[in-house]
N, C-alpha and C positions, 0 to 999 in steps of 0.2 A: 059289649062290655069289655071283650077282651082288646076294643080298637083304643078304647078310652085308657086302660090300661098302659097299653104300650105307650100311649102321648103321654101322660102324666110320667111314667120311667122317662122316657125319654125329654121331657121340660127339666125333671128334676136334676137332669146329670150333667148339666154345666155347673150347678149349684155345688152339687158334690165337689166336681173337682175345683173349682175356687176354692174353695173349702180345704180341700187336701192339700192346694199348691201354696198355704197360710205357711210362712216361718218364724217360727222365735227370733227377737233380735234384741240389744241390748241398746238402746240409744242417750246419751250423755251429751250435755252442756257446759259452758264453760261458768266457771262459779258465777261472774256478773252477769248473766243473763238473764234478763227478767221473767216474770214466772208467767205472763203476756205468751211468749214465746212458745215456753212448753206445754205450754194449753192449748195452743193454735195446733202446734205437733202433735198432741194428744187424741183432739179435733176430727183433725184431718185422718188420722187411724181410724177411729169408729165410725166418721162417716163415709169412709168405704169399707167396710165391714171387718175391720178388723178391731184385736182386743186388746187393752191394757192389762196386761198380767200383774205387773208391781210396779209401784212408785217407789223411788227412794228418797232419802229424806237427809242423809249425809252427803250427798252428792245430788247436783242437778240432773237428774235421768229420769228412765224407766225402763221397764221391759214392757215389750209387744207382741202380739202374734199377727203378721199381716203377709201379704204379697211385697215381693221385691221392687213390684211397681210404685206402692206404696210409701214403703220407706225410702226408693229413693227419692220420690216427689217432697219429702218429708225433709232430707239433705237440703232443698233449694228454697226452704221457704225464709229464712231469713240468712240474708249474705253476711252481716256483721258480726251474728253468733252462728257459726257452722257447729250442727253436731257433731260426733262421732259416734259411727254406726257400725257395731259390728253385730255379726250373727250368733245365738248362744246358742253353747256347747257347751258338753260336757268337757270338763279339763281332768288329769291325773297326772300326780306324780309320775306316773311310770309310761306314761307318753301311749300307752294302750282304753282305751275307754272299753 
């Protein structure tokens, strides 16, 4: 019982840390980008396990929670509309979070 145990802890903790090593990122399009695009990018986040956190709706974007692997594969997927991606944070006036 206790050999089965340790395999199961031990299967589960790549899971984990994929899991832990997920970043919030903020990714935006250029106004004429078709919405083809941002769905392929959207896509492509949950089918490697990451999440859409928010869509926006004044701007062609969203927010994600994914690996950096991710998002960068996310960059190259169409050359003619390049997103920009940055990573979200916390911002303050006072330059302290």
């Amino acid at each position: 019982m206790k050999l089965f145990l340790y395999s199961l802890v031990l299967g589960l903790l790549p899971l984990a840390q994929a899991v832990s090593s997920q970043k919030s990122f903020i990714v935006t399009y250029p106004k004429d980008t078709p919405d083809s695009i941002l769905t392929s990018a959207k896509d492509a986040i949950t089918e490697a396990g990451g999440l859409i956190t928010h869509e926006y709706h004044l701007i062609k974007g969203f927010a994600a929670k994914a690996s950096a692997s991710v998002i960068e594969n996310v960059s190259t997927l169409s050359s003619t509309y390049s997103p920009s991606i940055e990573e979200d944070e916390i911002v303050s006036i006072a330059g302290d979070a």
